[in-house]
C-alpha positions in Angstrom: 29.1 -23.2 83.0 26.2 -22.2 80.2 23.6 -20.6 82.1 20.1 -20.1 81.1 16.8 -18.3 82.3 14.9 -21.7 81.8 16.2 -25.3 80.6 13.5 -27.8 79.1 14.4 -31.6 79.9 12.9 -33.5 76.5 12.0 -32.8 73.0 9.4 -34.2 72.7 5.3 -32.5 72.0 4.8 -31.4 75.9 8.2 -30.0 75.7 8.2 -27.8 72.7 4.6 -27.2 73.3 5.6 -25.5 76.6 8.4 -23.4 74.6 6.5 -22.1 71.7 3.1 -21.5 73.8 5.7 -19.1 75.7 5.9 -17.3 71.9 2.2 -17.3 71.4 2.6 -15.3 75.2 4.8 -13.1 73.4 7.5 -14.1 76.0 10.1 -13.3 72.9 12.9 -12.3 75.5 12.7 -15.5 77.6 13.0 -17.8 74.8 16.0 -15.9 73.9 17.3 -17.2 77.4 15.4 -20.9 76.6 17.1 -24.0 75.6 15.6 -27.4 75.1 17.3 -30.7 75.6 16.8 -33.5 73.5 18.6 -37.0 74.8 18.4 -38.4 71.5 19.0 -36.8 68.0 16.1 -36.3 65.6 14.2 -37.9 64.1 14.3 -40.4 66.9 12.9 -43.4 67.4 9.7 -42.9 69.8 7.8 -46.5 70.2 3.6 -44.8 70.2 0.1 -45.8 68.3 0.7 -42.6 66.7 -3.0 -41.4 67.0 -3.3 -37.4 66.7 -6.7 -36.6 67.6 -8.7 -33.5 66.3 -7.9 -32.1 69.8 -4.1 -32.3 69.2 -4.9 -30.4 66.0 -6.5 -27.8 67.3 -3.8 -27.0 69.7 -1.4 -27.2 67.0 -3.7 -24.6 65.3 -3.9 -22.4 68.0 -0.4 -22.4 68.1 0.0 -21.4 64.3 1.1 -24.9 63.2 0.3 -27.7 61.4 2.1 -30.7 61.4 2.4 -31.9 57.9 3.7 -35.8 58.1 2.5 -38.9 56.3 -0.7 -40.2 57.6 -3.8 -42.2 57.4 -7.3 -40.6 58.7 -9.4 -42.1 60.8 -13.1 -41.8 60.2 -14.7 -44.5 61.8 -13.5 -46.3 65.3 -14.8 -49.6 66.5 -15.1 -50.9 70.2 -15.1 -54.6 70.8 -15.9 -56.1 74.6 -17.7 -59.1 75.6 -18.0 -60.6 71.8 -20.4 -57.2 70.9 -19.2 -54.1 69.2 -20.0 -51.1 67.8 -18.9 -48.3 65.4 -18.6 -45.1 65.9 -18.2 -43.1 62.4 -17.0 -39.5 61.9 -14.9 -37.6 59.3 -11.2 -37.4 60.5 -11.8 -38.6 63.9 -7.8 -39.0 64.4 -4.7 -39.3 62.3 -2.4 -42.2 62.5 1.3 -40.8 61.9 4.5 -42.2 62.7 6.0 -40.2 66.1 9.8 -39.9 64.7 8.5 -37.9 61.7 5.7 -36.0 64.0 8.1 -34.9 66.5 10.9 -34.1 64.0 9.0 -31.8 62.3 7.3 -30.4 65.1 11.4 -29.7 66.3 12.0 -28.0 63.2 9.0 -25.8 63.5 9.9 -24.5 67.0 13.8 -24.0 65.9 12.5 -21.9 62.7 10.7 -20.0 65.6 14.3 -18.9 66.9 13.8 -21.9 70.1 16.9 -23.4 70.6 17.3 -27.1 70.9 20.2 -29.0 71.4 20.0 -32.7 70.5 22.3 -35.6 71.5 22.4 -34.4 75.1 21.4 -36.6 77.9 20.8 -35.1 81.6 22.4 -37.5 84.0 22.0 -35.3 87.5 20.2 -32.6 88.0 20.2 -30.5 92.3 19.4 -27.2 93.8 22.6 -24.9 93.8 22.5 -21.3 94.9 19.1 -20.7 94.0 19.2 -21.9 90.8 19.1 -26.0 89.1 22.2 -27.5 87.9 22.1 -29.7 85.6 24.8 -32.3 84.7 25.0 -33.4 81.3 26.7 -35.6 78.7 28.5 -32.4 77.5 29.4 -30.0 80.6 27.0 -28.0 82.9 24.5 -26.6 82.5 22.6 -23.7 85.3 18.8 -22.5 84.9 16.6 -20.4 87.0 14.0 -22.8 86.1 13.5 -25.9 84.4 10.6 -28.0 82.9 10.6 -31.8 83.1 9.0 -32.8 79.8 11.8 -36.3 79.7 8.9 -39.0 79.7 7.4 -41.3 82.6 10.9 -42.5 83.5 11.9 -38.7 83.8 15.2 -38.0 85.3 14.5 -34.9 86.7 11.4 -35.9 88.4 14.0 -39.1 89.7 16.9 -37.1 90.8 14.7 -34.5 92.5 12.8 -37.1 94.5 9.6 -35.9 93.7 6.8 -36.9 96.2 4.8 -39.6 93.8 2.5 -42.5 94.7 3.8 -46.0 93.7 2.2 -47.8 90.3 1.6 -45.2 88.4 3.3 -46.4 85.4 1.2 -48.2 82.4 3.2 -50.7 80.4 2.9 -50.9 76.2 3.7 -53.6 73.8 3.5 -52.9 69.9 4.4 -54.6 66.6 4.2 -53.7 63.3 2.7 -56.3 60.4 2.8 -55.9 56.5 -0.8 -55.5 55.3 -2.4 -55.5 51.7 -4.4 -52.2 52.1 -6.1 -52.6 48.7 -7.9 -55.7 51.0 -7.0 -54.8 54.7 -10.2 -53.0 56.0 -8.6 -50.8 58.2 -7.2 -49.5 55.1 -10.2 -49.3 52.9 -12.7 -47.9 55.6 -10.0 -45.8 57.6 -10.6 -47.6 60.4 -9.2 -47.9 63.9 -10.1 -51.3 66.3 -10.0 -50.6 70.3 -10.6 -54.2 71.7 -10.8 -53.9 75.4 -11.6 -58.7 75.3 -8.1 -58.7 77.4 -10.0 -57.2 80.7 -11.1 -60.4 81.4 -8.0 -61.7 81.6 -6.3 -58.8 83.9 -5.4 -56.1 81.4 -6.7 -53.1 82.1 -6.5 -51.6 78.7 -7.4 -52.9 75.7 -5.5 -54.6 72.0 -5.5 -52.0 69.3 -4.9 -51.8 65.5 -4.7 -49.0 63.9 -3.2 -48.2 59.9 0.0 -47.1 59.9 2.8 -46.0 57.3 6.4 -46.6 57.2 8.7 -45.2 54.8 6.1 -45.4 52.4 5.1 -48.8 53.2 1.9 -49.7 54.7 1.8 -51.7 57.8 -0.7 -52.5 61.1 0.4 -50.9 64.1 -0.8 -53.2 66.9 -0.5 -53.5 70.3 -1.8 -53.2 73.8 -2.0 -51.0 76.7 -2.4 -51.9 80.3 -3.2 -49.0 82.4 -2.5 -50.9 85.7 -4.7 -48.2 88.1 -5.1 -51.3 90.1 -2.0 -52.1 91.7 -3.4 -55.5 93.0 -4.6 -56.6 89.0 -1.4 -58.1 87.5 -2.5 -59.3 83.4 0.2 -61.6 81.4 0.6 -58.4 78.4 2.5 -60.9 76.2 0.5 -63.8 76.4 -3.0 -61.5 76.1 -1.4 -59.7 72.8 -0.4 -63.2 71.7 -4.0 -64.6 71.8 -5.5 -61.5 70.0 -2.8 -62.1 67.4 -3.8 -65.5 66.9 -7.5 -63.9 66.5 -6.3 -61.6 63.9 -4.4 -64.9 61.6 -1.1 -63.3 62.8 1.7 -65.2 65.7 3.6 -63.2 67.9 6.2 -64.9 67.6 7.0 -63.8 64.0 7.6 -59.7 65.1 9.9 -57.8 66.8 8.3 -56.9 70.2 8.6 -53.2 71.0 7.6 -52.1 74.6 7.6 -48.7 76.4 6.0 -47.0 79.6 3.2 -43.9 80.2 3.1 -42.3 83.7 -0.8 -41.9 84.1 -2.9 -39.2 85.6 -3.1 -39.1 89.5 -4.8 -36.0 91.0 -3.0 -36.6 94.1 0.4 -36.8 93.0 3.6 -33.6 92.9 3.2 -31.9 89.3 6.0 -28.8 91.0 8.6 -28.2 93.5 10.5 -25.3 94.0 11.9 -24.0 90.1 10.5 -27.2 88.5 7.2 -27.9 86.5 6.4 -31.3 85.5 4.8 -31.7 82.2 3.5 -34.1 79.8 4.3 -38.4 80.5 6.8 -37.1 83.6 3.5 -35.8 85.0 0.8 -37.6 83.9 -1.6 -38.8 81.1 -4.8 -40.3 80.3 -5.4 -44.0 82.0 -8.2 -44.6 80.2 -7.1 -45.0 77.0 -3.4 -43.8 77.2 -3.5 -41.2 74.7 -0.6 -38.8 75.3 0.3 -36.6 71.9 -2.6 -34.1 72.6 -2.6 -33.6 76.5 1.7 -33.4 76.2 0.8 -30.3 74.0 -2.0 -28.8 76.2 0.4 -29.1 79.2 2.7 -26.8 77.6 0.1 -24.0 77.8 -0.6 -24.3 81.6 3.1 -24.7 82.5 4.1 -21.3 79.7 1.4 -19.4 81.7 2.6 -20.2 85.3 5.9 -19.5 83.9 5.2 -16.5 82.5 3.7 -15.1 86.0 7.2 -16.7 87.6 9.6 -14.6 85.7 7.4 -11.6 85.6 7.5 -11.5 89.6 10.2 -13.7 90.3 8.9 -15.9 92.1 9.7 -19.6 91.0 7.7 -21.6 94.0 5.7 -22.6 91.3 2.9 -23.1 94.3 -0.1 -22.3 92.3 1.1 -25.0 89.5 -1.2 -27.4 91.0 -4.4 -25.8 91.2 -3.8 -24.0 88.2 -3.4 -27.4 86.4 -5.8 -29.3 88.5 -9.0 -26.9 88.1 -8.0 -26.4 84.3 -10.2 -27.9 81.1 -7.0 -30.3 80.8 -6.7 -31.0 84.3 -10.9 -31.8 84.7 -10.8 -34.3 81.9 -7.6 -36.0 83.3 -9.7 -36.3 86.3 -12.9 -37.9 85.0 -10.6 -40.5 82.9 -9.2 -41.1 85.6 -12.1 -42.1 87.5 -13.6 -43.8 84.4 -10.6 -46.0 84.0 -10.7 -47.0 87.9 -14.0 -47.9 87.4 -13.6 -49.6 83.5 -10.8 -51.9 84.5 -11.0 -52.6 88.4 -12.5 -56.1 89.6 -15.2 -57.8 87.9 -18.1 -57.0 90.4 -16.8 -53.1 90.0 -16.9 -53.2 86.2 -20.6 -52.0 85.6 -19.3 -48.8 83.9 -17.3 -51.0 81.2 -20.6 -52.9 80.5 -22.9 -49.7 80.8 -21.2 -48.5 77.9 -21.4 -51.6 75.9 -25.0 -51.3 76.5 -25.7 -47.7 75.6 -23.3 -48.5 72.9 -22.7 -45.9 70.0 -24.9 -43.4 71.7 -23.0 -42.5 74.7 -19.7 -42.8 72.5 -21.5 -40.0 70.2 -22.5 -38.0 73.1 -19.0 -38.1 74.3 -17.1 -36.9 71.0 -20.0 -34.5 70.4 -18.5 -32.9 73.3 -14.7 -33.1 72.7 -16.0 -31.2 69.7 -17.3 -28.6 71.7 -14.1 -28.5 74.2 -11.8 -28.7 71.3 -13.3 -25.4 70.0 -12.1 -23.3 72.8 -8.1 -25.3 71.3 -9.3 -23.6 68.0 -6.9 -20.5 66.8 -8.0 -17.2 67.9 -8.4 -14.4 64.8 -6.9 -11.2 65.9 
């Protein structure tokens, strides 16, 4: 049986965030005893809007890296609700890349940092045994003191652990990909990204999205929508809401390949640890509101490489503090008020006066808002020795 100080379940940017924020710790002799597992083989297929926002960036930074894959930037967003909109414009607001290349590169990065990562290797059982995890895999046994769950909303870990979590917590996606001129698509021409939130009114709690995307060298639309689903009791018809903004947009549904996936959002209430476990990134929670995951997966792996740190340095792998730590942490705070704002955004009509308070303070309180991300992301922004 391969044993290891500590085992990370998933690949993926909360995973490998969570190993090499342990380097920028200077925790050289733990990632010596670290291994990441990776169920699929890179570059793999990972079905996302592929937005990295400037706060992604900056945690990239602060970790030493840039991630250097095709992609279109964003400088000016619209919001459309009700049959008004407004735009918001800023230089390089976000970048649109494709995940399999993101995350493939971001991989390579971490193995040129001397992380080990084994792809191709799915966990199928994981228990407590003799004060340490065992984990069952599709090739043998492995044994950790500790291990971090960074294996998606569907996480196995968090499954075959029974974690403790409240029910309908998971947000549904649907994308598709369409051809596009982009000497005469304006998404293309003015670097533009569309959040429509229209479909609220018919029980999505989310919004359509279309956002420039490249393929292979190919330009293309990435569209789709996302239904938070904070209201258990507010059931929307995703396919038949996608299939009449399609129809808005001079494109039928009908003609793609639907591609659908999950997000586990943000509950304050819910288990992030249990005894030698951390939960990090989609197995423990991201933003509701708008379902943006790429930069809070990476700023996970800070909290959880610091309450690691203190775990091995005393032994102690309770993991109790986890919580607070995580809850009462810049990350943790903004999870919180998005997920207040998305309670209130997308509940029942009578409830949704913060949806149309926004629409009426329009690009204001949208400039107010990044003007502080700004100011949050500069505390993400590398530190000069």
């Amino acid at each position: 049986m391969d044993q290891y100080d500590l085992v990370i379940v998933g690949g993926g940017p909360a995973g490998l965030s969570t190993a090499l924020s342990l380097e920028r710790l200077a925790q050289r002799r733990l990632l010596e005893r670290t291994l990441v597992l990776e169920r699929e083989t890179y570059p793999r297929v990972k079905l996302c809007g592929g937005g990295v926002t400037r706060a992604a960036d900056a945690y990239l930074a602060r970790l030493g890296l840039h991630i250097d894959v095709p992609s279109i930037p964003i400088h000016a967003v619209r919001f459309q609700y009700a049959g008004r909109s407004f735009t918001v414009h800023s230089p390089n607001l976000l970048r649109v890349v494709r995940r399999e290349e993101f995350d493939a590169v971001l991989a390579d990065a971490a193995q040129q940092r001397g992380l080990q990562i084994k792809a191709g290797v799915a966990v199928t059982g994981v228990r407590r045994h003799n004060g340490a995890i065992k984990l069952e895999t599709n090739q043998g046994t492995l044994r950790a003191r500790a291990v971090v769950a960074a294996d998606g909303a569907n996480s196995t870990v968090r499954q075959k652990l029974g974690f403790n979590q409240p029910p309908h917590r998971l947000s549904r996606l649907i994308e598709i990909l369409t051809p596009e001129d982009p000497a005469t698509t304006p998404a293309f021409t003015d670097h533009l990204a569309v959040f429509d939130l229209n479909c609220v009114s018919q029980g999505i709690q989310g919004y359509v999205w279309d956002f420039p995307s490249l393929l292979n060298g190919q330009v293309y639309m990435n569209r789709g929508i996302f239904d938070s689903r904070v209201h258990a009791q507010i059931r929307g018809n995703l396919r038949q809401a996608l299939d009449k903004a399609l129809q808005a947009r001079g494109c039928e549904l009908g003609n793609y390949s639907l591609m659908g996936h999950p997000e586990r959002w943000f509950d304050p209430s819910a288990s992030f640890a249990a005894p030698r476990v951390l939960l990090v990134g989609d197995a423990a929670g991201v933003d509701p509101l708008f379902g943006e995951g790429i930069s809070y997966a990476l700023r996970y792996g800070g909290i959880a490489a610091q309450e690691l740190t203190t775990a091995f340095v005393h032994d102690d792998f309770s993991f109790r503090g986890y919580r607070q730590h995580l809850l009462h942490s810049p990350l943790g705070r903004e999870l919180i008020l998005r997920t207040h704002l998305a309670r209130l955004a997308y509940g029942p009509f009578r409830h949704r006066w913060a949806l149309r308070l926004c629409w009426a303070l329009g690009e204001g309180l949208v400039n107010c808002y990044l003007n502080w991300r700004v100011r949050q992301q500069r505390t993400l922004a590398p530190q000069r020795q």
